[in-house]
C-alpha positions as CSV (number, residue, x, y, z in Angstrom):
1,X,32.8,40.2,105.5
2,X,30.6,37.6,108.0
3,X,27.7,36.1,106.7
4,X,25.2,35.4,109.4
5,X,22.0,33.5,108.5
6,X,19.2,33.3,111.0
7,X,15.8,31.0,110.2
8,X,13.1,30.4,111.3
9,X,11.7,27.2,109.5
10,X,8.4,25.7,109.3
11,X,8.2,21.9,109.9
12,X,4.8,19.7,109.3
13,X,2.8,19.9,112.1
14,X,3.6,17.2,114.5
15,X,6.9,16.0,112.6
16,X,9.3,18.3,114.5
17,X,11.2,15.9,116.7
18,X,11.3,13.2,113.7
19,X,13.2,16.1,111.3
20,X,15.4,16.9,114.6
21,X,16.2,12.9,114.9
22,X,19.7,13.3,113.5
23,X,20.4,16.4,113.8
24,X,23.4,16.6,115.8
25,X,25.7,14.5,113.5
26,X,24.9,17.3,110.7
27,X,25.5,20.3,113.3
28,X,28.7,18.6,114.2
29,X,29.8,18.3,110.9
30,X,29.1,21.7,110.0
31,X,30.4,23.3,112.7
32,X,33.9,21.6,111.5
33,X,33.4,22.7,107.9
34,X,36.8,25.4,107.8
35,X,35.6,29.0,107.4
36,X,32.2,28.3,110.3
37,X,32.1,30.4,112.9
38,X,29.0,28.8,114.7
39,X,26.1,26.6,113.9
40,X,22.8,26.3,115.8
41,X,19.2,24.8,115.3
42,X,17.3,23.8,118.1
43,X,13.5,24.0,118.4
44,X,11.4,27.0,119.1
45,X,9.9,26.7,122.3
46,X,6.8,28.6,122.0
47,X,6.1,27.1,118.6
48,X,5.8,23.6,118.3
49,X,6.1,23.3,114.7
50,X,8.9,25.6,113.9
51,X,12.4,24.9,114.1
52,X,15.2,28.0,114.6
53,X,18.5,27.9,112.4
54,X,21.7,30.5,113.7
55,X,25.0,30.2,111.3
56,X,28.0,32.2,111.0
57,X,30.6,31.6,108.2
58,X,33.9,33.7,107.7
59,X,33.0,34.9,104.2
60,X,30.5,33.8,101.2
61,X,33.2,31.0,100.0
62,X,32.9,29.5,103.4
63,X,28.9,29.4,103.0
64,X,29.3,28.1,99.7
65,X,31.7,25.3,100.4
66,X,29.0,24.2,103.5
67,X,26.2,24.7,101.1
68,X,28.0,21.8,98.3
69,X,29.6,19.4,101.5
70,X,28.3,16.4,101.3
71,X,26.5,16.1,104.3
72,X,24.0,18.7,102.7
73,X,22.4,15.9,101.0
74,X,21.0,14.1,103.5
75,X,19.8,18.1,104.8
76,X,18.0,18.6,101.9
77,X,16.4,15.0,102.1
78,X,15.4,16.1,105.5
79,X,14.3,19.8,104.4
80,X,12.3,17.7,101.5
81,X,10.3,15.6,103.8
82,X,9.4,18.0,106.8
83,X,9.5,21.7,105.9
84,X,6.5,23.3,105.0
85,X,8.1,27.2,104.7
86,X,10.2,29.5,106.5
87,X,12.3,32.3,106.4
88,X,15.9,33.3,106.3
89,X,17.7,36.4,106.7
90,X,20.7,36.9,105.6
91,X,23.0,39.3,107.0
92,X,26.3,40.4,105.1
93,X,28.2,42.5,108.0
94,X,26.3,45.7,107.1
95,X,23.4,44.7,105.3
96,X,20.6,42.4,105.8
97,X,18.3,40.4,102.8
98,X,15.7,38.6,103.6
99,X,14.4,34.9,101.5
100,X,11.3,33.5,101.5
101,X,12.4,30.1,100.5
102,X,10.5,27.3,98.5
103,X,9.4,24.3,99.4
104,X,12.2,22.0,98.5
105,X,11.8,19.9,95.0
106,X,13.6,16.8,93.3
Protein backbone atom coordinates (compact mmCIF):
# COMPACT_ATOMS: atom_id res chain seq x y z
CA UNK A 1 0.00 0.00 0.00
CA UNK A 2 1.51 3.78 -1.14
CA UNK A 3 1.62 6.31 1.28
CA UNK A 4 1.23 9.71 -0.18
CA UNK A 5 1.56 12.87 2.02
CA UNK A 6 0.51 16.19 0.70
CA UNK A 7 1.25 19.65 2.89
CA UNK A 8 0.64 22.56 2.94
CA UNK A 9 2.89 24.34 5.64
CA UNK A 10 2.83 27.53 7.18
CA UNK A 11 6.20 29.45 7.30
CA UNK A 12 6.74 32.94 9.40
CA UNK A 13 5.75 35.59 7.43
CA UNK A 14 8.57 36.92 5.41
CA UNK A 15 10.99 33.84 6.29
CA UNK A 16 9.97 31.58 3.35
CA UNK A 17 13.04 31.84 1.13
CA UNK A 18 15.41 31.68 4.28
CA UNK A 19 13.59 28.04 5.34
CA UNK A 20 13.83 27.12 1.44
CA UNK A 21 17.85 28.13 1.62
CA UNK A 22 18.95 24.45 1.69
CA UNK A 23 16.42 22.83 0.62
CA UNK A 24 17.58 20.95 -2.23
CA UNK A 25 20.38 18.96 -0.51
CA UNK A 26 17.49 17.48 1.78
CA UNK A 27 15.09 16.77 -1.30
CA UNK A 28 17.95 15.11 -2.91
CA UNK A 29 18.62 12.99 -0.18
CA UNK A 30 15.22 11.98 0.27
CA UNK A 31 14.45 11.27 -2.96
CA UNK A 32 17.42 8.53 -2.70
CA UNK A 33 16.11 7.14 0.63
CA UNK A 34 15.18 3.18 -0.85
CA UNK A 35 11.36 2.72 -0.76
CA UNK A 36 10.63 6.92 -2.12
CA UNK A 37 8.71 7.16 -4.90
CA UNK A 38 8.84 11.02 -5.29
CA UNK A 39 9.64 14.04 -3.17
CA UNK A 40 8.49 17.62 -3.79
CA UNK A 41 8.37 21.10 -1.80
CA UNK A 42 8.46 24.17 -3.67
CA UNK A 43 6.65 27.38 -2.63
CA UNK A 44 3.15 28.20 -3.13
CA UNK A 45 2.75 30.76 -5.54
CA UNK A 46 -0.20 32.56 -4.55
CA UNK A 47 0.74 32.46 -0.97
CA UNK A 48 3.77 33.92 0.08
CA UNK A 49 4.12 32.42 3.37
CA UNK A 50 3.18 28.95 2.74
CA UNK A 51 5.30 26.29 1.54
CA UNK A 52 3.73 22.95 -0.39
CA UNK A 53 5.18 19.38 0.58
CA UNK A 54 4.20 16.12 -2.19
CA UNK A 55 5.87 12.59 -0.98
CA UNK A 56 5.32 9.23 -2.03
CA UNK A 57 6.90 6.20 -0.27
CA UNK A 58 6.40 2.44 -1.20
CA UNK A 59 4.87 1.36 2.02
CA UNK A 60 4.77 2.76 5.91
CA UNK A 61 8.42 1.13 6.57
CA UNK A 62 9.68 3.30 3.78
CA UNK A 63 8.06 6.56 5.50
CA UNK A 64 9.41 5.47 8.70
CA UNK A 65 12.90 4.80 7.70
CA UNK A 66 12.83 8.66 5.92
CA UNK A 67 11.15 9.86 8.96
CA UNK A 68 14.57 8.45 11.47
CA UNK A 69 17.38 9.26 8.41
CA UNK A 70 19.60 11.40 9.51
CA UNK A 71 19.12 14.16 7.40
CA UNK A 72 15.69 14.74 9.30
CA UNK A 73 17.55 16.47 11.86
CA UNK A 74 18.60 19.26 10.30
CA UNK A 75 14.46 19.27 8.85
CA UNK A 76 13.25 19.49 12.10
CA UNK A 77 15.79 22.29 13.05
CA UNK A 78 14.41 23.98 10.03
CA UNK A 79 10.60 23.04 10.75
CA UNK A 80 11.63 24.50 14.45
CA UNK A 81 12.69 27.78 13.36
CA UNK A 82 10.18 28.80 10.46
CA UNK A 83 6.92 26.90 10.65
CA UNK A 84 4.17 28.46 12.22
CA UNK A 85 1.30 25.54 11.32
CA UNK A 86 0.10 23.58 8.49
CA UNK A 87 -1.55 20.60 7.34
CA UNK A 88 -0.94 17.19 6.15
CA UNK A 89 -2.92 14.65 4.59
CA UNK A 90 -2.11 11.48 4.54
CA UNK A 91 -3.32 9.10 2.09
CA UNK A 92 -2.93 5.18 2.52
CA UNK A 93 -3.98 3.94 -1.17
CA UNK A 94 -7.76 3.95 -0.25
CA UNK A 95 -8.04 6.05 2.57
CA UNK A 96 -7.13 9.48 3.41
CA UNK A 97 -6.38 11.08 7.27
CA UNK A 98 -5.81 14.30 7.82
CA UNK A 99 -3.07 16.05 10.82
CA UNK A 100 -3.14 19.19 12.07
CA UNK A 101 0.42 19.23 13.20
CA UNK A 102 2.05 21.12 16.21
CA UNK A 103 4.37 23.56 16.22
CA UNK A 104 7.64 21.76 16.51
CA UNK A 105 9.29 21.63 20.32
CA UNK A 106 12.83 20.65 21.80
Amino acid sequence: MYKYILGWIDIVPGQRDAFLAGLDTYIETTRAEPGCLFFEMSASRDQPDIVLLMECFTDEAAHKLHSEAPHQEWMRANLKRYMTGGRFDLVYSDRVVRETPNRPTG
